[in-house]
C-alpha positions, -999 to 999 in steps of 0.1 A, spaced: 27 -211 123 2 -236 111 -29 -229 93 -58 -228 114 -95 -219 98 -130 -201 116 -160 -216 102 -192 -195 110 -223 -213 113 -236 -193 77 -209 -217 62 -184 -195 56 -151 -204 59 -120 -183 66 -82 -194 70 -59 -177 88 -33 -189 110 -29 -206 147 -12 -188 179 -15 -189 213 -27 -225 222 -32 -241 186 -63 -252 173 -74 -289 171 -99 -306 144 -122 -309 174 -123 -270 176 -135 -245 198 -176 -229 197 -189 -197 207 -206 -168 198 -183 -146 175 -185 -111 183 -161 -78 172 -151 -52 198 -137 -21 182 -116 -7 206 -80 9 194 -64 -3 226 -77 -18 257 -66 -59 246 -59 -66 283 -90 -54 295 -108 -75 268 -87 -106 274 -97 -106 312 -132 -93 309 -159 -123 322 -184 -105 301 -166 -122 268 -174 -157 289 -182 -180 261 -179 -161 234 -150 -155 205 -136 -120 200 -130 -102 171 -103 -77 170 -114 -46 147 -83 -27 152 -57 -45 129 -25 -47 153 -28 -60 191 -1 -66 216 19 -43 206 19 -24 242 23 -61 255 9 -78 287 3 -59 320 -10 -81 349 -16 -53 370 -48 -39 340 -66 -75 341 -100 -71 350 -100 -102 363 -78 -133 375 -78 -153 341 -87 -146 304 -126 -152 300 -131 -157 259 -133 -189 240 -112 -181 210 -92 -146 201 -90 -136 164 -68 -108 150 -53 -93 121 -19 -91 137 -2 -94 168 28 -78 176 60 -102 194 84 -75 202 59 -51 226 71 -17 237 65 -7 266 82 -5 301 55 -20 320 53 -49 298 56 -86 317 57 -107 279 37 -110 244 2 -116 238 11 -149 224 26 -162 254 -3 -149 274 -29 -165 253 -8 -201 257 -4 -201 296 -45 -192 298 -52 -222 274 -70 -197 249 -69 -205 211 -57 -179 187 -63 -170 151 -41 -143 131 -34 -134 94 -74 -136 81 -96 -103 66 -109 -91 105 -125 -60 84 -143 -86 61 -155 -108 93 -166 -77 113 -189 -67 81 -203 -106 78 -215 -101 117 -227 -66 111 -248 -75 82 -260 -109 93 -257 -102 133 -240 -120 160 -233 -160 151 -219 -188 167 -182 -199 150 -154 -225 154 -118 -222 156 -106 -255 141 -74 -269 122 -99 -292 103 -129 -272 88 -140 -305 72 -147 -322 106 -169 -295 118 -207 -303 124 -229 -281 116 -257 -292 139 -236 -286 166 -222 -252 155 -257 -234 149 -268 -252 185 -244 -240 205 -260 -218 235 -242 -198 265 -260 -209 293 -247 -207 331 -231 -177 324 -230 -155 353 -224 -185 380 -195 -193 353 -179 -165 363 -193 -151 397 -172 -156 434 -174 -183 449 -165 -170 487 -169 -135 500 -141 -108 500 -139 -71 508 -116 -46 492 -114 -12 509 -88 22 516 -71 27 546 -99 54 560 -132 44 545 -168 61 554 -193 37 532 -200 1 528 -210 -13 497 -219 -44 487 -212 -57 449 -234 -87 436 -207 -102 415 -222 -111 381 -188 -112 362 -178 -76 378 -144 -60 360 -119 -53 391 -117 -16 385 -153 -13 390 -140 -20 428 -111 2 423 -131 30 415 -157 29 448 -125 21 470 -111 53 456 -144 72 464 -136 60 502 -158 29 499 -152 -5 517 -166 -32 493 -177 -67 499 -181 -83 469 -211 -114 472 -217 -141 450 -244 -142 423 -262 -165 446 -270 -138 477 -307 -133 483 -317 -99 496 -319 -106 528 -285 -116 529 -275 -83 510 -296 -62 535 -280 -79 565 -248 -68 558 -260 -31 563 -246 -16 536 -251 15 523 -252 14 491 -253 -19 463 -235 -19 435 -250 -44 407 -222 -51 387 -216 -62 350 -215 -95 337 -221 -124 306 -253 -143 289 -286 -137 286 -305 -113 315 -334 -131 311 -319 -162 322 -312 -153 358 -349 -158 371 -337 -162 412 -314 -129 409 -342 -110 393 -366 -119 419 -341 -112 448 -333 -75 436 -376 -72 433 -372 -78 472 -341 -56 472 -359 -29 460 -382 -20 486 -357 -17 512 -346 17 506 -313 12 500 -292 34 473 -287 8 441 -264 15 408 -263 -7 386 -238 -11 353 -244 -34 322 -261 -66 329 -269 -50 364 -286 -26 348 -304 -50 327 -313 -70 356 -324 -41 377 -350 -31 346 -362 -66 348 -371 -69 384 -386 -31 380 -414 -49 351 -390 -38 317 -380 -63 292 -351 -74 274 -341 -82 241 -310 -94 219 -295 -66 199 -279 -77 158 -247 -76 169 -241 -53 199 -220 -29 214 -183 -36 223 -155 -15 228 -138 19 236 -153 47 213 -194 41 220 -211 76 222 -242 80 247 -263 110 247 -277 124 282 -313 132 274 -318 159 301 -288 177 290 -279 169 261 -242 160 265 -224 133 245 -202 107 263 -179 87 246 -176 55 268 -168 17 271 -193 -7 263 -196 -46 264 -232 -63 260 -251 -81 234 -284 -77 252 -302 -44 258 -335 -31 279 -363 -21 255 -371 14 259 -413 11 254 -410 -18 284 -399 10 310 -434 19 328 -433 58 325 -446 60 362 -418 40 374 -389 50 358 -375 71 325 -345 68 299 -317 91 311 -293 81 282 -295 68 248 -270 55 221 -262 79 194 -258 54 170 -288 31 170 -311 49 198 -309 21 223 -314 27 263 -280 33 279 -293 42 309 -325 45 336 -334 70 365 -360 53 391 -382 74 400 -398 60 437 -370 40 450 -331 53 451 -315 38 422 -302 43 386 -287 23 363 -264 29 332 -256 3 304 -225 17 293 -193 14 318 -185 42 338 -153 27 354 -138 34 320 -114 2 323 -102 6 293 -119 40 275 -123 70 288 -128 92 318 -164 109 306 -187 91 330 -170 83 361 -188 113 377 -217 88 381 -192 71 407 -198 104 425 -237 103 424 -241 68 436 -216 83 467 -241 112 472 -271 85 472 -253 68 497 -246 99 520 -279 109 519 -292 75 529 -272 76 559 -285 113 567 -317 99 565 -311 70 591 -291 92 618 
């Protein structure tokens, strides 16, 4: 394979070597960040919250389970660039449809293998999230451009274009999912709670949400900046006094705590993979769940009269999660469709369904 090299925009410089599609002395830029999970490649692959952005690989071996169309979270591969230790060309596994190398060539995604991951992921952790370029020419790379590289237009990078609706055979609720960047078994999951969902564009206003009678929205995950989506955050302000049961995950949560007055801010590096423990503050309970976000919702910007911090990262302290108090809505940053991770949280699948039955009590 020929050499290929990242250059991070601190100057450092590390070779490795090209796969999937291979790198040019033009390059590829975006924001490098790790995710740490032991498993759950194809999920990171297809996840649009990695839209413009490079992935680091902590765990040293990937593809070695191989390529499963039917666990992409969405139609195509989202990131910029892929860096790992290792992949694996001979997967094992009798689901698998081909290698991760192939995978990467068909989605027109660069690769990088064979450099120090464990030495890049301590650079990001000590210095924080940076941009970086995947290049076969680290000579050619300008440094203006590097360090001014911004994702911008994220979530209508990734959000549906038209209307569609997913739903069981026999289905008792309608909810409607503002697609952000939403992961497909986010829609799996309320279909298998008996849900039909129409999934809406970034773009709906409230009105438009409202006049689909739903009972229940679903504010889904998604890329960039929360602070950047000024019209969305002023449609869920409107949504919010309609009465209507609202849970949202990730950067829905962030952009529910927005309209509600909270404030956002940039975390060093962020939280991103499989193994990320949450702490329930009434109860106490530790969660071990799936996380994917770079931003997060300052805790002192939540108005105590309007809402409180149901769960917080063990690690750092962070708000993982919000209970409103006078309108019917909670939020969670963490993701509780466990797609890939585990199991712990999708219980709050079976809240937002009790919101939703008591909402339609309420309007018999």
């Amino acid at each position: 394979m020929p050499s290929a090299f990242l250059v991070l925009e601190n100057g450092r410089i590390f070779e490795g070597e090209s796969f999937g599609v291979p790198a040019d002395s033009g390059g590829v830029v975006g924001e490098v960040v790790f995710t740490t999970g032991m498993t759950g490649y194809i999920e990171t692959l297809t996840d649009p919250s990695y839209y413009g952005q490079i992935i680091v690989q902590t765990w040293p071996l990937i593809g070695n389970y191989g390529v499963i169309r039917s666990d992409f979270e969405s139609a195509s591969l989202q990131p910029r660039g892929y860096i790992v230790r290792e992949w694996c060309g001979n997967p094992s596994n009798f689901r698998s449809e081909g290698n991760i190398d192939s995978l990467l060539k068909t989605s027109g995604i660069v690769g990088l293998c064979g450099l120090d991951t464990r030495a890049l992921t301590r650079i990001i952790r000590e210095r924080g999230v940076m941009n970086g370029v995947i290049t076969s020419d680290p000579a050619s790379v300008d440094a203006s451009v590097l360090g001014g590289y911004v994702i911008k237009g994220a979530v209508a990078g990734v959000s549906t274009r038209e209307v569609r609706t997913a739903a069981p055979a026999e289905s008792r609720y309608n909810v409607v999912l503002c697609d952000y960047g939403a992961k497909e078994n986010i829609v799996r999951m309320l279909v298998g709670k008996g849900c039909r969902v129409t999934i809406v564009p970034h773009t709906y206003t409230a009105d438009q949400i409202a006049g689909l009678g739903p009972d229940g929205v679903m504010l889904c995950n998604g890329p960039g900046d929360p602070m950047e989506n000024t019209e969305i955050i002023g449609e869920l302000k409107k949504l919010t006094t309609a009465g209507i049961p609202i849970f949202g995950i990730c950067l829905g949560h962030q952009l529910l705590a927005l309209a509600m007055g909270a404030s956002t801010e940039k975390l060093k590096y962020g939280h991103r993979g499989a193994n990320q423990p949450v702490r329930d503050t009434k109860t106490g309970a530790i969660s071990i769940t799936t996380q994917n976000h770079g931003y997060s919702v300052v805790p002192e910007s939540i108005r105590p009269d309007v809402a409180e911090m149901r769960y917080v990262n063990a690690n750092d302290g962070t708000c993982e999660g919000i209970d409103y108090k006078n309108i019917p809505a909670y939020s969670v940053q963490f993701h509780p469709e466990a797609s890939a991770g585990p199991l712990d949280t999708a219980f709050l699948f079976d809240r937002f369904v009790g919101m939703m039955e008591a909402y339609k009590n309420a309007s018999l």
